[in-house]
PyMOL Python script that loads the backbone (N, CA, C, O; Angstrom):
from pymol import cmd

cmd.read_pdbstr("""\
ATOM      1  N   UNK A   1      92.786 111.561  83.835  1.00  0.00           N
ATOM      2  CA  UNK A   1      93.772 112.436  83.230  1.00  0.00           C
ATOM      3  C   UNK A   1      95.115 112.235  83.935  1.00  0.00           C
ATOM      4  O   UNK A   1      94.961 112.192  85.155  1.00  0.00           O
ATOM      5  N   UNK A   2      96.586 112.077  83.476  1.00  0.00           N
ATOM      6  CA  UNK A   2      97.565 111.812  83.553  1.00  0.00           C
ATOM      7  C   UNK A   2      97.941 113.248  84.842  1.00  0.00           C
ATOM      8  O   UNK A   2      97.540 114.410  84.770  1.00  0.00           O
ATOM      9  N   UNK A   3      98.777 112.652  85.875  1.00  0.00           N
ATOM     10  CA  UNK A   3      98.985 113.788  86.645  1.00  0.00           C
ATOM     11  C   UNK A   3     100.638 113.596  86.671  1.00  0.00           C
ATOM     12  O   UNK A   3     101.146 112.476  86.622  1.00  0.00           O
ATOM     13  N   UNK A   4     101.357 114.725  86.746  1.00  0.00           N
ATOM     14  CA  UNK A   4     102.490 114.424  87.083  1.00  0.00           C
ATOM     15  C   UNK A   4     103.150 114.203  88.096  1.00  0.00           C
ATOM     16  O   UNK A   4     102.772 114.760  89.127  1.00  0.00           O
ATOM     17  N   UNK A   5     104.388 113.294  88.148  1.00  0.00           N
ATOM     18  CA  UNK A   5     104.942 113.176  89.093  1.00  0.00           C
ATOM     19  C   UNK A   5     106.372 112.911  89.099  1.00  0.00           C
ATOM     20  O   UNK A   5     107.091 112.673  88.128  1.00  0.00           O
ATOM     21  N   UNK A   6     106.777 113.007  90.702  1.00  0.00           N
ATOM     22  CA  UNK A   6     108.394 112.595  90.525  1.00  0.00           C
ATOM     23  C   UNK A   6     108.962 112.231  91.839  1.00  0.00           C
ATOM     24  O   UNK A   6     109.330 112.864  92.829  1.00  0.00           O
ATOM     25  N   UNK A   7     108.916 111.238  91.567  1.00  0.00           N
ATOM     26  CA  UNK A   7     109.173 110.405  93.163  1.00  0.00           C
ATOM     27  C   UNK A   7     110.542 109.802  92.882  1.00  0.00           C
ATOM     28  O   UNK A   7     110.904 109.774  91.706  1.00  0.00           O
ATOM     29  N   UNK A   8     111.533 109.202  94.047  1.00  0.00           N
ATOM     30  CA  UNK A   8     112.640 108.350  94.098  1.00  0.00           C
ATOM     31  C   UNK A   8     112.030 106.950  95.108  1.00  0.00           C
ATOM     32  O   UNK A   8     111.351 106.809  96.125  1.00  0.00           O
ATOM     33  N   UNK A   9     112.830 105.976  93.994  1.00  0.00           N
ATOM     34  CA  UNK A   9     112.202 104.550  94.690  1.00  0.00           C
ATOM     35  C   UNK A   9     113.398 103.843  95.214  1.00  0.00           C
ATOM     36  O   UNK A   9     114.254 103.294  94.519  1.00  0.00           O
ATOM     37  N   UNK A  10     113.366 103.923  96.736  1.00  0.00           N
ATOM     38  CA  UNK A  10     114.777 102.999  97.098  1.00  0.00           C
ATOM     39  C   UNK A  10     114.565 101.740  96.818  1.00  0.00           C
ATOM     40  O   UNK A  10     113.584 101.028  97.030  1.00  0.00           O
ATOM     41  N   UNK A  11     116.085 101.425  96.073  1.00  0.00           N
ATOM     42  CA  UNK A  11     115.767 100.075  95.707  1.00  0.00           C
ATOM     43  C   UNK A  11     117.491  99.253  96.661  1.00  0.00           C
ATOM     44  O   UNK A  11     118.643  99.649  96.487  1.00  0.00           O
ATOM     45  N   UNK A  12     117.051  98.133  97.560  1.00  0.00           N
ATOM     46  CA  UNK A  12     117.679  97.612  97.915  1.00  0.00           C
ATOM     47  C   UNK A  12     119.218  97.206  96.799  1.00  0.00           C
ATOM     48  O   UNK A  12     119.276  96.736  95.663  1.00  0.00           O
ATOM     49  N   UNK A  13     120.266  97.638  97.745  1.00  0.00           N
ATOM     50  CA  UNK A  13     121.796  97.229  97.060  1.00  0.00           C
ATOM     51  C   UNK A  13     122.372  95.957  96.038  1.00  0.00           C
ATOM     52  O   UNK A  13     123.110  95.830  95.060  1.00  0.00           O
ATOM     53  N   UNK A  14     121.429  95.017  97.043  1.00  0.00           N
ATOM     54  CA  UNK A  14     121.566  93.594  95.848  1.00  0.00           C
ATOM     55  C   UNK A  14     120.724  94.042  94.665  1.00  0.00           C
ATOM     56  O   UNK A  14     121.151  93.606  93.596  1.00  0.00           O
ATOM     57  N   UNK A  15     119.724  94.740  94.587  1.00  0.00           N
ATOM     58  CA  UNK A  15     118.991  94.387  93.543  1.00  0.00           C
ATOM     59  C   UNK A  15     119.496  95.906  92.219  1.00  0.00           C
ATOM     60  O   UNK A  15     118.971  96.191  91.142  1.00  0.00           O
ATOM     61  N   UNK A  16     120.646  96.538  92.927  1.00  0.00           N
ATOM     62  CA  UNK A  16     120.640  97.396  91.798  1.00  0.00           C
ATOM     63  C   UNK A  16     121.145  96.839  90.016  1.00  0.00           C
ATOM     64  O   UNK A  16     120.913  97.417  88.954  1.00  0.00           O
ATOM     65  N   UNK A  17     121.783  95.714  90.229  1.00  0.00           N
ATOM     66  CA  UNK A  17     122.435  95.397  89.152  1.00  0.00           C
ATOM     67  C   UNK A  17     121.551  95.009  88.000  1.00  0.00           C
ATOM     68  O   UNK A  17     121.771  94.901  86.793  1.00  0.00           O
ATOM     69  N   UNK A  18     120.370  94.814  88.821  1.00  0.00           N
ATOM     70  CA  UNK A  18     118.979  94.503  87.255  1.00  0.00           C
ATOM     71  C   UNK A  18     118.143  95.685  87.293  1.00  0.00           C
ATOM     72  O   UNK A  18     117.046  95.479  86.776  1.00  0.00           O
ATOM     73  N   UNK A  19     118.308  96.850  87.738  1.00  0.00           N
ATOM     74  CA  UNK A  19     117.772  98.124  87.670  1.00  0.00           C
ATOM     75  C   UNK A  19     117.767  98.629  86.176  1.00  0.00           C
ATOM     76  O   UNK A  19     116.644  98.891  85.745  1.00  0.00           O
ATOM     77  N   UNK A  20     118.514  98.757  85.563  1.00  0.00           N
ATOM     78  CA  UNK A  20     119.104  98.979  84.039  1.00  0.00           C
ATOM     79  C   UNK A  20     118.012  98.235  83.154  1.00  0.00           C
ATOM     80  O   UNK A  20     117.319  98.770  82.288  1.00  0.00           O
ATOM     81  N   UNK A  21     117.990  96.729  83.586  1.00  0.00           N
ATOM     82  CA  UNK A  21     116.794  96.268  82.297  1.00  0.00           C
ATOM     83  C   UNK A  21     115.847  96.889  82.448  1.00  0.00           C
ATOM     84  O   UNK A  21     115.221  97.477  81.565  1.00  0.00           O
ATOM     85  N   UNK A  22     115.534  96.836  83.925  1.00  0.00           N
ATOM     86  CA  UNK A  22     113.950  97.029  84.267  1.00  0.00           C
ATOM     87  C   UNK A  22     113.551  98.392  83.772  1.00  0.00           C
ATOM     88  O   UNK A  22     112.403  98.496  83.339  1.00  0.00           O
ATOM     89  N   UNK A  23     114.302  99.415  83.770  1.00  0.00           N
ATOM     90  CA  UNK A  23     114.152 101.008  83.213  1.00  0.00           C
ATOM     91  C   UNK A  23     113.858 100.636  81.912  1.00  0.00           C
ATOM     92  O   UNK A  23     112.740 101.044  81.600  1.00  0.00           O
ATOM     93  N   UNK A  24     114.505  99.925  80.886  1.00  0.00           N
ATOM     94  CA  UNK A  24     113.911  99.565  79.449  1.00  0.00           C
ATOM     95  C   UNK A  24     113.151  99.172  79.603  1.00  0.00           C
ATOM     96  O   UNK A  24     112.307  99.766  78.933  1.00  0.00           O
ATOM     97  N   UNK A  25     112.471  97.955  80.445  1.00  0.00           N
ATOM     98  CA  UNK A  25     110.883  97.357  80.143  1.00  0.00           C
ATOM     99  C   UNK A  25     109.977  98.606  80.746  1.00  0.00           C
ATOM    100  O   UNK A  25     108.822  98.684  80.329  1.00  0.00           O
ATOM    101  N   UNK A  26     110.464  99.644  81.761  1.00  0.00           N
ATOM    102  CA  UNK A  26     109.740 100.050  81.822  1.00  0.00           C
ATOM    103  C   UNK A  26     109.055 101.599  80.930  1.00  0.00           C
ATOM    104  O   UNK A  26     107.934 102.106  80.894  1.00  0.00           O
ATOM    105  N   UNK A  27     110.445 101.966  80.273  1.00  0.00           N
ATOM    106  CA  UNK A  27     109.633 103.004  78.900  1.00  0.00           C
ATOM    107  C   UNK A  27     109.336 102.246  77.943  1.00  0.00           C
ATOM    108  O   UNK A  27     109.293 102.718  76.807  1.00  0.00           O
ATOM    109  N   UNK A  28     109.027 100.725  78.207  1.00  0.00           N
ATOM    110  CA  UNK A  28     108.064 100.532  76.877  1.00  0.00           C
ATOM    111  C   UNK A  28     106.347 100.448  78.088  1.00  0.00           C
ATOM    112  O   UNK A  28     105.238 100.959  77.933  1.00  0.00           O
ATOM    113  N   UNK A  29     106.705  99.894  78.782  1.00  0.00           N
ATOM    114  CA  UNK A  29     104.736 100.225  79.881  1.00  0.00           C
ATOM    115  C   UNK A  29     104.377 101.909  80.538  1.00  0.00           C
ATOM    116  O   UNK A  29     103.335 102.446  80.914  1.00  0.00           O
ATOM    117  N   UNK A  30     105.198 102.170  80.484  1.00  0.00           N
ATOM    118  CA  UNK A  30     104.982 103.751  81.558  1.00  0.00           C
ATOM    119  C   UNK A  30     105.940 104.817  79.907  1.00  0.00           C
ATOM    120  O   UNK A  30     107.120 105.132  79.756  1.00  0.00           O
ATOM    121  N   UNK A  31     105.025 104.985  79.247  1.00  0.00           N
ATOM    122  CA  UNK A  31     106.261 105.771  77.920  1.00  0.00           C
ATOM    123  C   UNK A  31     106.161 107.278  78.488  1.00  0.00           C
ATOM    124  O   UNK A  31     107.008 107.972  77.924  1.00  0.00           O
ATOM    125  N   UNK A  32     105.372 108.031  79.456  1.00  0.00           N
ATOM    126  CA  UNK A  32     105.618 109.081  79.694  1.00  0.00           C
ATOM    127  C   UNK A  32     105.995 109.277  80.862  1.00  0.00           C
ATOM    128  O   UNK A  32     105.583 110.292  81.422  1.00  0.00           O
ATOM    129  N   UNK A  33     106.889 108.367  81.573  1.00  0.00           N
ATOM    130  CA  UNK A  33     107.943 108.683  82.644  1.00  0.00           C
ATOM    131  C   UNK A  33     108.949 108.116  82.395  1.00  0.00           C
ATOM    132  O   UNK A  33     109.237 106.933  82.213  1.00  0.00           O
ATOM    133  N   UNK A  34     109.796 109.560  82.394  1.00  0.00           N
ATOM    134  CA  UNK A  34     111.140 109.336  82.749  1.00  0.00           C
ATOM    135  C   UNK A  34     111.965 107.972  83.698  1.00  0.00           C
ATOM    136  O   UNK A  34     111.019 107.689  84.435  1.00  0.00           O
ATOM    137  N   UNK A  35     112.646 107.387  83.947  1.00  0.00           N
ATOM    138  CA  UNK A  35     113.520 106.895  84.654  1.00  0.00           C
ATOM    139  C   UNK A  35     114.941 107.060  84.741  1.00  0.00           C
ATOM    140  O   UNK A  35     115.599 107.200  83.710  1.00  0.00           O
ATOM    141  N   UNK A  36     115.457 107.056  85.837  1.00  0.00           N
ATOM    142  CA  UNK A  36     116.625 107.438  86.207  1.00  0.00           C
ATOM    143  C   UNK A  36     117.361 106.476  87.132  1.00  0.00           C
ATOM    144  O   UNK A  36     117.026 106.596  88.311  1.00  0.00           O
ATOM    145  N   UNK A  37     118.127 105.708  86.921  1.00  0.00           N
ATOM    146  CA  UNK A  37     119.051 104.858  88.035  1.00  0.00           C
ATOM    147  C   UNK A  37     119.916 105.621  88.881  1.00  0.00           C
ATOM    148  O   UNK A  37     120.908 106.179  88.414  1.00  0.00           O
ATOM    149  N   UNK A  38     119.544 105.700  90.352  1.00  0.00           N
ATOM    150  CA  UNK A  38     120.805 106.735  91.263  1.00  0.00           C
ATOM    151  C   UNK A  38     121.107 105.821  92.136  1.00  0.00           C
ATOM    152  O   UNK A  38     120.768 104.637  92.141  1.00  0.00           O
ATOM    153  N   UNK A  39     121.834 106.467  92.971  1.00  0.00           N
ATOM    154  CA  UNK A  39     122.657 105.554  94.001  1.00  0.00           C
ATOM    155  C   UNK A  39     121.772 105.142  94.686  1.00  0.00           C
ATOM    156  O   UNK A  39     122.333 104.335  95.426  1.00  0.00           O
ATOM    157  N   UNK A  40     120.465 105.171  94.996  1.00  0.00           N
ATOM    158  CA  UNK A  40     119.842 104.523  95.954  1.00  0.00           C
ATOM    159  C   UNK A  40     118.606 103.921  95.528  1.00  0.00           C
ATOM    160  O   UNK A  40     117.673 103.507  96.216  1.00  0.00           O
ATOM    161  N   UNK A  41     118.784 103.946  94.045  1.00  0.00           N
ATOM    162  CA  UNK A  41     117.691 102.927  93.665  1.00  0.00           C
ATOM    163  C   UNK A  41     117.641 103.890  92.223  1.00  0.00           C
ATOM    164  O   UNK A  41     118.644 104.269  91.618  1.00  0.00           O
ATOM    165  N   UNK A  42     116.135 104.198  91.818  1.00  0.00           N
ATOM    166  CA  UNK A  42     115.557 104.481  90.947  1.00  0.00           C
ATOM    167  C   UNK A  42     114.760 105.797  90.943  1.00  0.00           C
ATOM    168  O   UNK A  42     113.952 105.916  91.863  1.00  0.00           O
ATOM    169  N   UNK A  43     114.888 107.131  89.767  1.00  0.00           N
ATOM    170  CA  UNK A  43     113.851 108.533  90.231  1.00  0.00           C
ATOM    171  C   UNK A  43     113.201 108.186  89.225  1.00  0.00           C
ATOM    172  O   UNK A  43     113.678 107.512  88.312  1.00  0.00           O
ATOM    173  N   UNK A  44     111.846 108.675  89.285  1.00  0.00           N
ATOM    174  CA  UNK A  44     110.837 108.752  87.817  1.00  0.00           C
ATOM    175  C   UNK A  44     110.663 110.200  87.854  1.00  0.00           C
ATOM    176  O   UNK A  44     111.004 110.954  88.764  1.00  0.00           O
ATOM    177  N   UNK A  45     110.037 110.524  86.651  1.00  0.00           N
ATOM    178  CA  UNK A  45     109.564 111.768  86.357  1.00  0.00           C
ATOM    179  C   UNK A  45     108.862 112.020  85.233  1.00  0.00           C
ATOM    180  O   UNK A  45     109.163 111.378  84.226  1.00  0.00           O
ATOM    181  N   UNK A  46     107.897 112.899  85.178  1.00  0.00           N
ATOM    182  CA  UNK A  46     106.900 112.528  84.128  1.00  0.00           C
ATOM    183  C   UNK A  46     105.407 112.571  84.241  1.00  0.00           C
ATOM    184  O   UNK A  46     104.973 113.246  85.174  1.00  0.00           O
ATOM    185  N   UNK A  47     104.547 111.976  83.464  1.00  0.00           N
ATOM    186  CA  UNK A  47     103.252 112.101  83.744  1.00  0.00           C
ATOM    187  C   UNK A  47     102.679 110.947  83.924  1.00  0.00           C
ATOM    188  O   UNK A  47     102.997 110.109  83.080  1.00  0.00           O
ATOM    189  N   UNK A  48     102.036 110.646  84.628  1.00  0.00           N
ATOM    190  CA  UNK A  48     101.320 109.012  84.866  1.00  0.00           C
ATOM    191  C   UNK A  48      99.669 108.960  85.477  1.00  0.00           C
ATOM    192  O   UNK A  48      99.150 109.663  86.345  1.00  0.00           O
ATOM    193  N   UNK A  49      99.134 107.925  84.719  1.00  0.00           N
ATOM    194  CA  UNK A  49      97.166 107.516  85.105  1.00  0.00           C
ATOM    195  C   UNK A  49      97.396 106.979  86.425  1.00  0.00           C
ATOM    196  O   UNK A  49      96.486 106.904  87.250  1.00  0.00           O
ATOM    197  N   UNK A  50      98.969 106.477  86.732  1.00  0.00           N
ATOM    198  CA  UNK A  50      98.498 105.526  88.145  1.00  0.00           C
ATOM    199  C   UNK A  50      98.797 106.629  89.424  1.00  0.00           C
ATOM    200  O   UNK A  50      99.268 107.746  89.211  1.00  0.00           O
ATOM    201  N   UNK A  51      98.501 106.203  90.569  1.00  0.00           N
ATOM    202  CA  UNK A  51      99.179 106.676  91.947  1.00  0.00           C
ATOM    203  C   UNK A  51     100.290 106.006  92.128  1.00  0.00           C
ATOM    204  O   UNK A  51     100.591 104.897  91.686  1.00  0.00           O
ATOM    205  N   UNK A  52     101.159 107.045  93.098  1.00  0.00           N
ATOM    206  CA  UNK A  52     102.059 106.894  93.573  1.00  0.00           C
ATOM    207  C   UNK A  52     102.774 105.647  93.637  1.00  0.00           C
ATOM    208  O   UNK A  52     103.715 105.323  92.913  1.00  0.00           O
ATOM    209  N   UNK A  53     102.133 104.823  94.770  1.00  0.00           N
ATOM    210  CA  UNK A  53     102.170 103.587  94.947  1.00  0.00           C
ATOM    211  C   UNK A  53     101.892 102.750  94.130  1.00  0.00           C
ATOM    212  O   UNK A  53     102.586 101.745  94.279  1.00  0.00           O
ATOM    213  N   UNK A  54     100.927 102.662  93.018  1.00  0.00           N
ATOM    214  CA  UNK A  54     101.199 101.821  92.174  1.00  0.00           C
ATOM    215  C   UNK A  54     102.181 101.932  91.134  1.00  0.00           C
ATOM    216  O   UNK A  54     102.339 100.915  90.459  1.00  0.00           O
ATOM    217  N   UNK A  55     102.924 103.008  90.833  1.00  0.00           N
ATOM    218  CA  UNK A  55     103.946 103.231  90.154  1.00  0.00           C
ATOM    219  C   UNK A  55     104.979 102.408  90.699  1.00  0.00           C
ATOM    220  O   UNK A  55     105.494 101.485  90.069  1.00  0.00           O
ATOM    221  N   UNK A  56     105.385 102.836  92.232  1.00  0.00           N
ATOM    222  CA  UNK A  56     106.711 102.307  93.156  1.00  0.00           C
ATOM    223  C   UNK A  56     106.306 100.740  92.773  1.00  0.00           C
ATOM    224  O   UNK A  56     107.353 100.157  92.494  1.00  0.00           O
ATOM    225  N   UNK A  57     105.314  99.966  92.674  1.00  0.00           N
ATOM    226  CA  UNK A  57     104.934  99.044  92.565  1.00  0.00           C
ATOM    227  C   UNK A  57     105.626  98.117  91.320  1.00  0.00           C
ATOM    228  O   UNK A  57     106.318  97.099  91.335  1.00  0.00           O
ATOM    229  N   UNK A  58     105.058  99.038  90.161  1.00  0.00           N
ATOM    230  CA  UNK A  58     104.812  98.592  89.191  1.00  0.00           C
ATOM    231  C   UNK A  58     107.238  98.446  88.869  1.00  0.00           C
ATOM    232  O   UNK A  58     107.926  97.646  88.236  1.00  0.00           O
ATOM    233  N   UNK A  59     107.490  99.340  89.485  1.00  0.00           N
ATOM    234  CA  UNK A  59     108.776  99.680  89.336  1.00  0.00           C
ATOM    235  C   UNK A  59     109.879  98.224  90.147  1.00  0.00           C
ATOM    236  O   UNK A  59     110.851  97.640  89.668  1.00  0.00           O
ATOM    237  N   UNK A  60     109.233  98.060  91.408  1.00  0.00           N
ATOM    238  CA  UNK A  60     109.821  96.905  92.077  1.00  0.00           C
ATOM    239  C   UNK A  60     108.963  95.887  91.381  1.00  0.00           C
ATOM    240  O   UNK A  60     108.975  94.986  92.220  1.00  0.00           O
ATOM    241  N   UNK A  61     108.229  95.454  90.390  1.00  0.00           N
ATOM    242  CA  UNK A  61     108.027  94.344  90.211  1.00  0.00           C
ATOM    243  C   UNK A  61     109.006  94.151  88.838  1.00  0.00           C
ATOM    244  O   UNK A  61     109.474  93.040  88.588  1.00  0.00           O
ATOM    245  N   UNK A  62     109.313  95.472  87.856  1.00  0.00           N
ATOM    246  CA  UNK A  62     109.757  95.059  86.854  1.00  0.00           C
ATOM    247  C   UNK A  62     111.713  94.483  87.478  1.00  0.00           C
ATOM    248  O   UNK A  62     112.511  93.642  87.067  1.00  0.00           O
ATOM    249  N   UNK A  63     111.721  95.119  88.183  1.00  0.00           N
ATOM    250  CA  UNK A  63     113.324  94.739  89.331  1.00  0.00           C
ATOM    251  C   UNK A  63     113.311  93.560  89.486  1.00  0.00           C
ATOM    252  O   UNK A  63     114.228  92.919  88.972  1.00  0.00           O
ATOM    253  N   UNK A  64     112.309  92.883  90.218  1.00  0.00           N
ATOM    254  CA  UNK A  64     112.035  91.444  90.609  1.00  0.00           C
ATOM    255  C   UNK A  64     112.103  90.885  89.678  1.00  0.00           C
ATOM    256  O   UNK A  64     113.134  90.248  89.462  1.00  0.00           O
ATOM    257  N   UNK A  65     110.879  90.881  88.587  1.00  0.00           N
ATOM    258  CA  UNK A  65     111.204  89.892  87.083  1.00  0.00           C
ATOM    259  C   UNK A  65     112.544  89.996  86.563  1.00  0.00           C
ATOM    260  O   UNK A  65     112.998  88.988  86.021  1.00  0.00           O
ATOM    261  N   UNK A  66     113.208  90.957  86.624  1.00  0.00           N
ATOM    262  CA  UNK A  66     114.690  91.107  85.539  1.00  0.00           C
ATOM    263  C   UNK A  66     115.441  90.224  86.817  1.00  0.00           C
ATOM    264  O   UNK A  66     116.055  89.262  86.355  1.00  0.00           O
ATOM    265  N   UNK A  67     115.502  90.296  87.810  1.00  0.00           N
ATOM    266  CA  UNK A  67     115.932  89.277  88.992  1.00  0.00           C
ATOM    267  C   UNK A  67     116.007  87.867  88.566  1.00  0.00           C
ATOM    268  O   UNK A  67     116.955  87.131  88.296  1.00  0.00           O
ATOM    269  N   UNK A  68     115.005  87.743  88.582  1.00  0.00           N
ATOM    270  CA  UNK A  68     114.714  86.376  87.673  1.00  0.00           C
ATOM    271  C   UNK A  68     114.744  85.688  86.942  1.00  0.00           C
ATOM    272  O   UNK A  68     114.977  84.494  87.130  1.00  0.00           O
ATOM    273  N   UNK A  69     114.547  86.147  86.000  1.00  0.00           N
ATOM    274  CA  UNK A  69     114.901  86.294  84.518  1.00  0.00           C
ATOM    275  C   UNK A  69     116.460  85.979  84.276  1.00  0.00           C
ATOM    276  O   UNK A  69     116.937  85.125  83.528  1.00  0.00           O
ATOM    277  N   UNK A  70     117.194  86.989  85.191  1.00  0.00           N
ATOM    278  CA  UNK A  70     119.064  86.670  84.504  1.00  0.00           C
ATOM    279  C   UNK A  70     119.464  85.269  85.574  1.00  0.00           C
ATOM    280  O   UNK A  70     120.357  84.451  85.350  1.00  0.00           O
ATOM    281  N   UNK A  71     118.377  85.282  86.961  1.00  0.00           N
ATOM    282  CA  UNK A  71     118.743  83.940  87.860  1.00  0.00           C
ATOM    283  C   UNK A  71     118.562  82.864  87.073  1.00  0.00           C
ATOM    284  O   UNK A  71     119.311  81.921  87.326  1.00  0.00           O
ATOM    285  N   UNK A  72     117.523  82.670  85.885  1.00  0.00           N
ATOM    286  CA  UNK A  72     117.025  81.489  85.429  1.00  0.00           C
ATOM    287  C   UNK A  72     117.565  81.124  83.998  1.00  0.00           C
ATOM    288  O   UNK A  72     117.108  80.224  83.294  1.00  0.00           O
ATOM    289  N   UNK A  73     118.486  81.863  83.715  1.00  0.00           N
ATOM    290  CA  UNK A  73     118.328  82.124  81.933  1.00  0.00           C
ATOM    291  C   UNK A  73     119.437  80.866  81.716  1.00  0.00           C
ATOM    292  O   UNK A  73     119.046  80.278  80.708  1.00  0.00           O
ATOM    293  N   UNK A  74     120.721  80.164  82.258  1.00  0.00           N
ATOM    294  CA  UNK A  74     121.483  79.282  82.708  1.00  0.00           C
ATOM    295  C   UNK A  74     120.670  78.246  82.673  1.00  0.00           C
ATOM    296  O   UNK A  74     120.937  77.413  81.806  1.00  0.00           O
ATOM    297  N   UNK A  75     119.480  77.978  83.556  1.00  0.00           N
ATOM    298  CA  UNK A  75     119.244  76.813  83.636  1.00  0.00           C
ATOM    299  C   UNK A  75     118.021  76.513  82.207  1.00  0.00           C
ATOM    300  O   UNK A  75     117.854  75.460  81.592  1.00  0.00           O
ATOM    301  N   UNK A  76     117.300  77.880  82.004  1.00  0.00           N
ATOM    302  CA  UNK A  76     116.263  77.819  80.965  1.00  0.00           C
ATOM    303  C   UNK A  76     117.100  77.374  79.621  1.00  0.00           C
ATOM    304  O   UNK A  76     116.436  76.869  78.716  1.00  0.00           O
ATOM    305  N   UNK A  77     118.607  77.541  79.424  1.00  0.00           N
ATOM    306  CA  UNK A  77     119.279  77.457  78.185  1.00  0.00           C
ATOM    307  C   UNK A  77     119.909  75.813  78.105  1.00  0.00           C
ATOM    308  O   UNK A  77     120.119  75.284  77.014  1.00  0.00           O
ATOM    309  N   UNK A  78     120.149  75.163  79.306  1.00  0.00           N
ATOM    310  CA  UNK A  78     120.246  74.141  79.357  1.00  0.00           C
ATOM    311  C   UNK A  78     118.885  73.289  79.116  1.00  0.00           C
ATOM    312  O   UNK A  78     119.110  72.202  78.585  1.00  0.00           O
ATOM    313  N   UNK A  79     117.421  73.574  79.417  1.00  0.00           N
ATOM    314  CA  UNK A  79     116.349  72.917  79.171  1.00  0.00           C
ATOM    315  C   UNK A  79     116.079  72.976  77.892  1.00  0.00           C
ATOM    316  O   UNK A  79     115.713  71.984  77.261  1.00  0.00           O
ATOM    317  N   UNK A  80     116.240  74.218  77.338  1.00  0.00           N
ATOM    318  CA  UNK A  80     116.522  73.845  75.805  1.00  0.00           C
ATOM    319  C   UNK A  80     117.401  72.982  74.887  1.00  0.00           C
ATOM    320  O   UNK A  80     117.075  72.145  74.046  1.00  0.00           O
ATOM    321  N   UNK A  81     118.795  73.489  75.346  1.00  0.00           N
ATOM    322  CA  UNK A  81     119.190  72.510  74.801  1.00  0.00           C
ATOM    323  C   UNK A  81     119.207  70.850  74.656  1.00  0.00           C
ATOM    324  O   UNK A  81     119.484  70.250  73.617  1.00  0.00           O
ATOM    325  N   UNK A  82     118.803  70.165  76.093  1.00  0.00           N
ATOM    326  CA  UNK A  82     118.085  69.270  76.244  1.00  0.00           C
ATOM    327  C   UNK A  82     116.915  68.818  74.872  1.00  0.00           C
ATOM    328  O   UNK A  82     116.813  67.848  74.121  1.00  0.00           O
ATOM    329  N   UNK A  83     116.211  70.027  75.052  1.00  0.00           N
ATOM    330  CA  UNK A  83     115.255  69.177  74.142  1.00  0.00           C
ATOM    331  C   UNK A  83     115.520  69.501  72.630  1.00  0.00           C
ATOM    332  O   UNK A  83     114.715  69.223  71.741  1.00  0.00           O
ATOM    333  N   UNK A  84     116.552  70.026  72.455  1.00  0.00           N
ATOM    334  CA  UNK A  84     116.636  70.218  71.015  1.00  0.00           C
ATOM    335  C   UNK A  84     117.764  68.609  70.396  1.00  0.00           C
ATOM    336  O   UNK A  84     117.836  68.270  69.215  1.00  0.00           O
ATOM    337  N   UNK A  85     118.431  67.954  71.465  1.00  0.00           N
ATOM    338  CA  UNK A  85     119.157  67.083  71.302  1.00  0.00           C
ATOM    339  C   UNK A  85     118.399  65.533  70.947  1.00  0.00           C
ATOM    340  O   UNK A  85     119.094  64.536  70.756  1.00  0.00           O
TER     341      UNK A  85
END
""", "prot")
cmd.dss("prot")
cmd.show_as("cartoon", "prot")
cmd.util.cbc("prot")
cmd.orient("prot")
């Protein structure tokens, strides 16, 4: 059964600028918590099946992929175009 919760997840300074996607990918996986971008990272709120820690988890991994994702999208658009030529 879903318990509620409401934790704040510090999220390191470099990484706030992909905080924003990651809150969209994450009300489509977590649809009954809230997210919130603050100055020191990220608050949830809401009801959730996981613990604590796997939430903070699940939250710094969607950070990391959107990290990635905008690091690679330059070179992924050039490999395309490559092979479309």
């Amino acid at each position: 059964m879903p318990s509620e919760v409401s934790i704040e997840i510090f999220v390191p300074l470099e990484f706030h600028q992909f905080i924003s996607a990651a809150i969209l990918r994450l009300k489509y996986t977590s649809q009954n918590l809230q997210a919130v971008k603050t100055a020191n990272g990220v608050r949830l709120h809401g009801f959730a099946d996981m613990v604590t820690q796997n939430i903070e988890r699940e939250v710094t991994y969607q950070i990391y992929r959107e990290k990635i994702f905008q690091e690679t999208l330059t070179m992924r658009q050039n490999l395309y175009q490559m092979l479309v030529m």
